[in-house]
N, C-alpha and C positions, 0 to 999 in steps of 0.2 A: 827247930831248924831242920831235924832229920826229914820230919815228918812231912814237912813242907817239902820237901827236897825229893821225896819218896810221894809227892802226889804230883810236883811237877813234870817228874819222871813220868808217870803213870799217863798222863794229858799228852807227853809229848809221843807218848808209845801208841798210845788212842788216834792218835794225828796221823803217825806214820800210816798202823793201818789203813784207817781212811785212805792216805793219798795209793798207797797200796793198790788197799782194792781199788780205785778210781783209773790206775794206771793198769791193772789186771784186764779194767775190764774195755779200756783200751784198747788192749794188745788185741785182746778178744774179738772186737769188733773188724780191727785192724785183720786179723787170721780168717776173721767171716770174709772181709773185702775183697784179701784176694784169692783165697778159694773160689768166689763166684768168678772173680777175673781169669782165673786158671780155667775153669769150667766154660765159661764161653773166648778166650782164649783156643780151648782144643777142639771147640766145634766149628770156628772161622779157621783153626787149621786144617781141618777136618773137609771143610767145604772150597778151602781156594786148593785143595789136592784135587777134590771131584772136579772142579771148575779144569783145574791144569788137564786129567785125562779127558775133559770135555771138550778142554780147545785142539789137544793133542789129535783127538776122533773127528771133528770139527773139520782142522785143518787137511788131516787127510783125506777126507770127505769132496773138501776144495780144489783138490791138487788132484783128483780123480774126477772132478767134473769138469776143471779146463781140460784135462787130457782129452775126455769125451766132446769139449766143445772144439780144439784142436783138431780132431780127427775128422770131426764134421763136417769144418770150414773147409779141410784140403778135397774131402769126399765131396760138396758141393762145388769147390774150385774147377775139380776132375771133370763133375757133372756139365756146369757150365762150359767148359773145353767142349765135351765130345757135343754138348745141344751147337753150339755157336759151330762144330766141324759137321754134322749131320745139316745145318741149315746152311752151309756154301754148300753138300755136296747136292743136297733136294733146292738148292738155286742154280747150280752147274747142272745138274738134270733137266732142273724143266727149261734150262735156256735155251736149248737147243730145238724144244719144242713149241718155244714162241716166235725162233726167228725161223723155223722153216711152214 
């Protein structure tokens, strides 16, 4: 009975190991999983930072070229005033030249 009792010991100690390692090696795989998830984790943070200073340059970029298209449209406004006042005043000129 000891002896028996000391080998099913022995089987059950043999088992545990087993599920041991089985659950070691687990963990194992589990610790690879998310290291690689960490690792590309810090390079999508990594890239929506660049993306953020991209859109940051981006948008100032924007807000400097309506300014410049703003400036344009008043300078062409300007433009069209003095052509449309230059052409009553070369139609007030020559009209005096057509009716006499």
């Amino acid at each position: 009975g000891h002896e028996q009792l000391l080998k099913m010991m022995e089987e059950r100690m043999v088992d545990v190991e087993q599920k041991l390692r089985l659950v070691k090696r687990l963990l194992q795989d589990k610790v690879n999983q998310l290291k690689e998830q960490l690792t590309k984790n810090t390079k999508a943070d990594a890239m929506v930072k660049d993306l953020y200073v991209d859109n940051a340059q981006l948008l100032k970029a924007l807000e400097m070229t309506e300014q410049r298209q703003k400036t344009a449209e008043r300078k062409n406004y300007l433009l069209e005033e003095k052509i449309a006042n230059l052409n009553r005043i070369v139609k007030n000129l020559a009209s005096p030249v057509f009716n006499s």
